[in-house]
C-alpha positions as CSV (number, residue, x, y, z in Angstrom):
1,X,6.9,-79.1,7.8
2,X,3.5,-81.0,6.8
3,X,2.1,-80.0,9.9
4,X,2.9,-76.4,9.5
5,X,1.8,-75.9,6.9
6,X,-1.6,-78.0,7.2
7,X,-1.6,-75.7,10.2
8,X,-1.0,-72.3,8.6
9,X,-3.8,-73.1,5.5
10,X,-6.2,-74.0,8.9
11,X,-5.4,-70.5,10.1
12,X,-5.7,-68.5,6.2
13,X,-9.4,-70.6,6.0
14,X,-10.5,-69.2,9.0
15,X,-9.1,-65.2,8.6
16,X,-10.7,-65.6,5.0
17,X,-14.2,-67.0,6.9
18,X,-14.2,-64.5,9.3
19,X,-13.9,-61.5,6.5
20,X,-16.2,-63.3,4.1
21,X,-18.8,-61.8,7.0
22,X,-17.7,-59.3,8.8
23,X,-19.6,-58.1,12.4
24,X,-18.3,-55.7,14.7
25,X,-17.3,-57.0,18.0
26,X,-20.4,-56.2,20.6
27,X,-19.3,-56.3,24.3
28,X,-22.1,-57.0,26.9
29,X,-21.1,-55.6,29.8
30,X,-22.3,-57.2,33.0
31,X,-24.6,-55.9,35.8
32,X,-21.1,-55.4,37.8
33,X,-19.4,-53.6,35.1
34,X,-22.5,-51.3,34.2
35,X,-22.5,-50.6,38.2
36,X,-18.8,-50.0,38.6
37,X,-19.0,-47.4,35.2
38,X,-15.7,-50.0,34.0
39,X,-15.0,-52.9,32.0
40,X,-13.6,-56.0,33.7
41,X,-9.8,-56.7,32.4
42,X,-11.3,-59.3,30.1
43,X,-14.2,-57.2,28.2
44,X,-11.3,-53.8,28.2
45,X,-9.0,-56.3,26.6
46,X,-11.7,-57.1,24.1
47,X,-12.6,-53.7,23.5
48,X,-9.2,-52.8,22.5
49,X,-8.7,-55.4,20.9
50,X,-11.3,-55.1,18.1
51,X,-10.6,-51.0,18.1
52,X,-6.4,-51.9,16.8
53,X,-8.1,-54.7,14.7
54,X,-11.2,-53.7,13.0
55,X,-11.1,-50.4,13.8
56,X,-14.5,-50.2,15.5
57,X,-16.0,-51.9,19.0
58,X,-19.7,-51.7,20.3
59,X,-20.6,-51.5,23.7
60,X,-24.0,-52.5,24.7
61,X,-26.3,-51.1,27.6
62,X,-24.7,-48.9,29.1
63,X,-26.6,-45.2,28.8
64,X,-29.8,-45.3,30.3
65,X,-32.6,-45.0,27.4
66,X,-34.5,-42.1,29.5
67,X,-31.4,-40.2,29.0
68,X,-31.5,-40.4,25.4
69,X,-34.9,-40.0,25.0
70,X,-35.1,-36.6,26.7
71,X,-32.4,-35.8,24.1
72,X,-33.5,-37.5,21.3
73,X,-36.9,-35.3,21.9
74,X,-35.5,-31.9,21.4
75,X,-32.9,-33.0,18.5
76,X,-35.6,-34.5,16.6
77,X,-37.4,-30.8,16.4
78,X,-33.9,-29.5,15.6
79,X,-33.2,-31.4,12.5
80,X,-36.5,-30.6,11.4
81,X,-35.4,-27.4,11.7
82,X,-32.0,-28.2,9.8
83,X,-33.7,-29.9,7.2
84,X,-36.4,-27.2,6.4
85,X,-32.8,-25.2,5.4
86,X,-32.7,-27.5,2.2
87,X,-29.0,-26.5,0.5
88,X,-27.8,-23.7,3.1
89,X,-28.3,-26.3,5.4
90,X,-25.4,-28.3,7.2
91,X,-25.3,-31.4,5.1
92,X,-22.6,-33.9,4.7
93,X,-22.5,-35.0,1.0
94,X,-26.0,-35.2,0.3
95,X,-29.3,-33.3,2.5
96,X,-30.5,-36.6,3.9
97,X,-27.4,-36.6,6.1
98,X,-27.1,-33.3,8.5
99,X,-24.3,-32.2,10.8
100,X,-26.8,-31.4,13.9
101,X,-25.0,-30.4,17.3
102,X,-26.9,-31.2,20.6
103,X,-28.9,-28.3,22.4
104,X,-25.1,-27.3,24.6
105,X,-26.9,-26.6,28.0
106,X,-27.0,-28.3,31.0
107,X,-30.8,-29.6,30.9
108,X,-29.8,-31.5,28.0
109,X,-26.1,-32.5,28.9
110,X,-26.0,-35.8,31.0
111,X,-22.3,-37.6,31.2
112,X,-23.4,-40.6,30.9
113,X,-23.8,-39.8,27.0
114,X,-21.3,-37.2,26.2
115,X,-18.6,-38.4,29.2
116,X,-19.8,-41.7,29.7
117,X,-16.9,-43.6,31.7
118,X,-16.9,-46.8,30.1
119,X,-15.9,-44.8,26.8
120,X,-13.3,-42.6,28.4
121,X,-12.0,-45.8,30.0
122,X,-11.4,-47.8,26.3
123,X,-10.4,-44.4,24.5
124,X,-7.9,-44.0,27.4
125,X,-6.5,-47.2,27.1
126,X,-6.2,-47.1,23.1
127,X,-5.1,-43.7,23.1
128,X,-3.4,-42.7,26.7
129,X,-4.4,-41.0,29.7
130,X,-6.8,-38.0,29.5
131,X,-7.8,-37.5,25.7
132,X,-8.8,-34.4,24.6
133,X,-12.0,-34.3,23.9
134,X,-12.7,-31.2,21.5
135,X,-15.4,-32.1,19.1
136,X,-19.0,-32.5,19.8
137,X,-21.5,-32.8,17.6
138,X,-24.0,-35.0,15.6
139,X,-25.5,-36.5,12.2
140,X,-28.8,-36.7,11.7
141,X,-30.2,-39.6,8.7
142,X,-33.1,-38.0,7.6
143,X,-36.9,-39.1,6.1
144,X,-36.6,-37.9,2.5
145,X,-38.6,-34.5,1.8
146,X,-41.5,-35.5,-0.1
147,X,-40.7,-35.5,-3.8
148,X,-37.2,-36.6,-3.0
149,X,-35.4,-39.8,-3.2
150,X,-33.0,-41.2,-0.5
151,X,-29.5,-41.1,-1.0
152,X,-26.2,-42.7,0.4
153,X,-22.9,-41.1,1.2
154,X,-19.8,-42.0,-0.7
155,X,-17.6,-44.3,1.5
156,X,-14.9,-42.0,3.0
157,X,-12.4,-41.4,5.5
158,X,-13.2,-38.3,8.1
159,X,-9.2,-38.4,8.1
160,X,-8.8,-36.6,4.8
161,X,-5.6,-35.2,5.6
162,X,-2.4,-36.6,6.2
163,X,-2.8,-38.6,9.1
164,X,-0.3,-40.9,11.8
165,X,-0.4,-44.7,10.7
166,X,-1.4,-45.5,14.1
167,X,-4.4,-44.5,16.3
168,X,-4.5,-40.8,17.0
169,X,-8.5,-39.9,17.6
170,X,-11.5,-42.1,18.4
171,X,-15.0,-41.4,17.7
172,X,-17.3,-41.8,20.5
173,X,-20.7,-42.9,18.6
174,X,-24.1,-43.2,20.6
175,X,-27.0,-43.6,18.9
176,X,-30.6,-42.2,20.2
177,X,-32.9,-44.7,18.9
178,X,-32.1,-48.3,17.9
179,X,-29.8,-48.0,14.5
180,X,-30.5,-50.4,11.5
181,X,-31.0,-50.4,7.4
182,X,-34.4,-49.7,7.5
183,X,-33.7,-46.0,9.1
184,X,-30.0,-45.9,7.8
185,X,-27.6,-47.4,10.3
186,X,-24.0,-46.4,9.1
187,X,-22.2,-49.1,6.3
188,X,-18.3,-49.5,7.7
189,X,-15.6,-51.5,6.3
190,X,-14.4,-53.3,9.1
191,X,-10.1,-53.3,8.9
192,X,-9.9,-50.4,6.6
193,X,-8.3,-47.6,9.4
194,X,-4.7,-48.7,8.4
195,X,-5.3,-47.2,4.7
196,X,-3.4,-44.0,4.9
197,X,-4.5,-40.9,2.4
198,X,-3.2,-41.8,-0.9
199,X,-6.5,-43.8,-0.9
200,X,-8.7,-41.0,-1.2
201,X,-9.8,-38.3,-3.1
202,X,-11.1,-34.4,-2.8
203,X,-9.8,-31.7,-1.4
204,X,-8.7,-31.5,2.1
205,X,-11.7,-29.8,4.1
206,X,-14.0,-29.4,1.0
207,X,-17.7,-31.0,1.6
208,X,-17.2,-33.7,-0.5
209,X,-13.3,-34.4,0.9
210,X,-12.2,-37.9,1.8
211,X,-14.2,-39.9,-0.8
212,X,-12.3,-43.8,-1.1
213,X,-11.1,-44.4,-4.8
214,X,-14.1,-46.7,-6.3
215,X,-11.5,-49.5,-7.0
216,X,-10.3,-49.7,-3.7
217,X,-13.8,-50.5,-2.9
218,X,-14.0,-52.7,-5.4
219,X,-10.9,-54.6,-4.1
220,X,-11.6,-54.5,-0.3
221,X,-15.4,-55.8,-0.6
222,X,-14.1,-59.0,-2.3
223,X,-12.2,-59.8,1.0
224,X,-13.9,-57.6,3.7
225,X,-17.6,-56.4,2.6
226,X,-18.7,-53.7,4.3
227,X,-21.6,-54.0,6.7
228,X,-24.8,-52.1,7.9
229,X,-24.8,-53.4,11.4
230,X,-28.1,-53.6,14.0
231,X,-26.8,-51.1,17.3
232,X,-29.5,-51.4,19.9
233,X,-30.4,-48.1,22.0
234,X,-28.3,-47.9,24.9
235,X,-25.2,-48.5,22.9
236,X,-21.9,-47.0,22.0
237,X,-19.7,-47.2,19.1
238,X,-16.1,-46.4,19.3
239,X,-14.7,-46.1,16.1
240,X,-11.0,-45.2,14.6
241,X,-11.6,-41.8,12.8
242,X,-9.6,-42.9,9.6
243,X,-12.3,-46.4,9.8
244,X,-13.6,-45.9,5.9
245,X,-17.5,-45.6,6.9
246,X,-20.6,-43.8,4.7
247,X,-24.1,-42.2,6.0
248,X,-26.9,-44.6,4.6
249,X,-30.5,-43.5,3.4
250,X,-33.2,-43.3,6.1
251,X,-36.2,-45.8,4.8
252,X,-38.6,-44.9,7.7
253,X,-40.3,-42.0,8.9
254,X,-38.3,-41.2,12.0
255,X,-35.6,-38.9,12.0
256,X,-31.9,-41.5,13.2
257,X,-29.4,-39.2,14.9
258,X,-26.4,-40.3,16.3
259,X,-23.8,-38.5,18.9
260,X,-19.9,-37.8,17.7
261,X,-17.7,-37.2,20.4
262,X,-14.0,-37.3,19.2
263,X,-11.1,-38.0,21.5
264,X,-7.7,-37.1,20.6
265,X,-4.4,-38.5,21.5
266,X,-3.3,-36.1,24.5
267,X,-0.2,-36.0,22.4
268,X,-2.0,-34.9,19.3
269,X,-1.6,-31.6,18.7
270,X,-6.1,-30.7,17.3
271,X,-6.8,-26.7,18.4
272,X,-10.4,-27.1,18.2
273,X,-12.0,-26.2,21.4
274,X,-15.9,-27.4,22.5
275,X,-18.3,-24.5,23.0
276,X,-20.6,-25.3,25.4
277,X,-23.0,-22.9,27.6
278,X,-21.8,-21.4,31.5
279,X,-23.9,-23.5,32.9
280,X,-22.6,-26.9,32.1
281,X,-19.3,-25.6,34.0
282,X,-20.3,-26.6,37.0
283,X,-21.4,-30.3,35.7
284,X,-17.8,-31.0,33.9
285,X,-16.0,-29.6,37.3
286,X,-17.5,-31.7,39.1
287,X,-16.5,-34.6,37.4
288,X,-13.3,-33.3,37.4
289,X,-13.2,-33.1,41.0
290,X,-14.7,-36.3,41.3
291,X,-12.1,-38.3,39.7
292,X,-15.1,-39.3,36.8
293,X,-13.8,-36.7,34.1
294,X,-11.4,-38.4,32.6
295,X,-10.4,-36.0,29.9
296,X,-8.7,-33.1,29.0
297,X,-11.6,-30.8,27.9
298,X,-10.8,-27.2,26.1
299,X,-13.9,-25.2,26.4
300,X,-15.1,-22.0,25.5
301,X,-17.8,-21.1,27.8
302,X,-21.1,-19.0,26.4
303,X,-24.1,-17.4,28.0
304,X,-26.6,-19.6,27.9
305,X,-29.1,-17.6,26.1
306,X,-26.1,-16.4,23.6
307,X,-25.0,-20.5,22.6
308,X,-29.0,-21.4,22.6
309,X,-29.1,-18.5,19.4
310,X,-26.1,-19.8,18.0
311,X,-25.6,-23.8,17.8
312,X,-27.7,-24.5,14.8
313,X,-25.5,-22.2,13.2
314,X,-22.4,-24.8,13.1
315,X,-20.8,-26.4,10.5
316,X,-20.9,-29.4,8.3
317,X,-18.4,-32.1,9.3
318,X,-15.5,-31.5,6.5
319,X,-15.8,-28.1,7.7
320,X,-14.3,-29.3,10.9
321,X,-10.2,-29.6,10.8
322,X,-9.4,-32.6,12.7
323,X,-5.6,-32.0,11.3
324,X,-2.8,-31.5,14.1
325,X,-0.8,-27.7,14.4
326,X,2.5,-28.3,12.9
């Protein structure tokens, strides 16, 4: 009984250690894996791991940076454009985070972001075969306006509705640049994705929806702080939905966006549809046919010149119903 016991305080010590300073789990794929497009058993065990346990894995290295710097150049000019919108802009909370979608055209569209397999291959094992993938968009943290001040989000929940206890949709996060404080890396509370709604407040769908109760905060930073963690370029962040996260201020003078790609259960019953020009048919059915897609993938297809007029034009992310048809 002594020994159990001396055992079992050993094991609390350690859990209370380890949430004293929390990190999200960073995989490192190796040259293999990055060349196969798949996680070894090991590394996808990992990966799924952390995603049922913390709610939140990083992947490191595996979308090539000129990629995301032919993207990251046009979105950049974008949110300026966003920003420039001040209040009838598509903000999340506060102006200094922007819901920004990504030019939806082929020249800009390459699946190693927005289908990247290594992704699909952890969402699909969390989740089950073929997700549906019908949400694409962005945030964008933004350099202050001169004569502003920076400001945070509340902590919240994008799950502000009524939501399964147990994974349902994943969050596909890649960043353009390298993500830290200084230019407002996103704070998440590691372990918090089992909380279900009665822990947060505002109205379903409303812009300011989802907010966590401040003494729930209060409660969980004791045990668990949150953290602003360092994701390097190249890097991808899958992360439970209902993971209690907030948009931080942007410090420096370059505009931070980051890619949000949700994948749904294939049993989860989302009616949003993607909306993506004709002429990134052709890219997706090839994957298809290919064997690389992965994912079930609802789109409604657009002229190009018509969806180039129109994608600014979205809107903010509690706009967006991530709720399932009854």
């Amino acid at each position: 009984m002594f020994v159990i016991r001396q055992q079992s305080s050993r094991l609390l010590r350690r859990s209370m250690a380890t949430l004293a300073t929390p990190k999200p789990m960073i995989i490192v794929p190796s040259a293999k894996e990055i060349q196969n497009a798949a996680l070894d058993a090991r590394n996808l065990e990992k990966a799924v791991r952390h995603v049922h346990r913390d709610g939140l894995v990083v992947i490191n290295d595996i979308v090539p940076h000129a990629h995301l710097d032919h993207l990251n150049n046009r979105m950049v000019q974008d949110a300026r454009v966003l920003q420039a919108r001040g209040k009838d802009g598509p903000f999340n909370y506060n102006q200094g985070n922007l819901q920004q979608d990504a030019p939806p055209v082929a020249e800009f569209f390459q699946p190693s972001i927005f289908t990247n397999p290594i992704a699909t291959q952890v969402t699909t094992s969390v989740l089950g075969p073929r997700p549906k993938w019908t949400f694409c968009s962005a945030n964008a943290a933004m350099p202050p306006m001169p004569g502003s001040s920076p400001q945070r989000q509340p902590v919240h929940s994008d799950a502000d509705f009524d939501h399964p206890s147990h994974p349902f949709a994943l969050v596909v996060n890649v960043p353009l640049i390298d993500m830290e404080p200084r230019n407002g890396s996103t704070e998440i509370w590691l372990g918090t994705h089992n909380n279900d709604i009665s822990a947060q407040e505002g109205a379903h769908g409303h812009r300011a929806s989802g907010r966590i109760q401040e003494h729930l905060l209060s409660e969980r930073s004791k045990a668990c702080p949150p953290v602003q963690p360092v994701i390097k370029k190249g890097s991808i962040v899958i992360r439970d939905l209902r993971l209690w996260h907030a948009g931080m201020p942007n410090y420096s003078d370059d505009v931070r966006i980051m890619l949000a790609m949700i994948h749904f259960a294939p049993w989860y019953r989302n009616p949003m549809r993607l909306e993506f020009g004709d002429d990134v048919r052709p890219v997706l059915e090839g994957l298809e046919k290919s064997g690389k897609l992965g994912l079930e993938v609802p789109v409604d297809w657009v002229a190009r010149g018509k969806v180039l007029e129109g994608y600014l034009n979205r809107g903010f992310g509690n706009s967006y119903d991530f709720n399932q048809e009854n």
